[in-house]
C-alpha positions as CSV (number, residue, x, y, z in Angstrom):
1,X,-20.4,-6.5,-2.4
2,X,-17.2,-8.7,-4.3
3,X,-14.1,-9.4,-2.0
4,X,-11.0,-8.7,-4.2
5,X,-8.2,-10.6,-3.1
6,X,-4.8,-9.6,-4.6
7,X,-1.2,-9.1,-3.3
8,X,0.5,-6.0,-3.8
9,X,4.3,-5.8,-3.2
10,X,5.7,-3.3,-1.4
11,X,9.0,-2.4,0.4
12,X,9.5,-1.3,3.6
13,X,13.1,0.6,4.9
14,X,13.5,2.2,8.0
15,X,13.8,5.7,7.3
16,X,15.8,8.2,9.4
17,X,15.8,8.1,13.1
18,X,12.1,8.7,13.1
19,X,10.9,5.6,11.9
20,X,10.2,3.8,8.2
21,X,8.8,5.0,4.8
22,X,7.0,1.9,3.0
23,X,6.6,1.9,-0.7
24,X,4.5,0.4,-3.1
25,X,6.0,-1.5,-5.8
26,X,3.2,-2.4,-7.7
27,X,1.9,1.6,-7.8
28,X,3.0,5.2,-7.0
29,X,2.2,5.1,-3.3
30,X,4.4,6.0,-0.4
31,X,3.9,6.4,3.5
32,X,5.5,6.8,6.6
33,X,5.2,5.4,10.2
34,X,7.5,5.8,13.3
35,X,6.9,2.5,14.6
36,X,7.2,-0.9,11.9
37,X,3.0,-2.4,12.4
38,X,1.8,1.4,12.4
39,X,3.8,1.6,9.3
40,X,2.2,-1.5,8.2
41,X,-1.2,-0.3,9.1
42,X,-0.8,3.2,7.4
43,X,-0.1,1.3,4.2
44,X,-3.0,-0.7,4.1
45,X,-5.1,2.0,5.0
46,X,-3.6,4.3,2.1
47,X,-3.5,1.1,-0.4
48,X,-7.5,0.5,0.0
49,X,-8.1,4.2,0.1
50,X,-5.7,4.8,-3.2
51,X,-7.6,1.6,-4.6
52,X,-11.0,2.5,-3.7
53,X,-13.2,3.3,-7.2
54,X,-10.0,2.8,-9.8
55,X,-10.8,0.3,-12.6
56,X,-7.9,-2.1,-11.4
57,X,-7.0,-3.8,-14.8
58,X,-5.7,0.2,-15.1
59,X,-3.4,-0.4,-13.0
60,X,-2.6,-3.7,-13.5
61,X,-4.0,-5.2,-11.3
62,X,-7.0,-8.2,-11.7
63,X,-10.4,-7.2,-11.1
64,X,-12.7,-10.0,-10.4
């Protein structure tokens, strides 16, 4: 098994009174959390799940 290292951008707002909505800049992903390091931990869970089998140079992204 490789280990891909690689930043991906992403923004993080806080949303309406419920919490934040983090997207990602580098690719069409978006996800919610009520508190900021479950919103954090969402988005890395839905980033390596989104990632997971894609042919990266698709999307732009280096594959080593």
């Amino acid at each position: 098994m490789t280990h891909l290292e690689q930043t991906i951008r992403a923004v993080i707002l806080r949303g309406d009174a419920r919490g934040y909505v983090a997207e990602c800049v580098d690719f069409a992903l978006v996800t919610l959390g009520r508190m900021l390091d479950k919103t954090v931990q969402i988005l890395r869970e839905a980033t390596a799940l989104h990632l997971d089998g894609q042919h990266l140079t698709t999307l732009g992204l280096r594959d080593n």
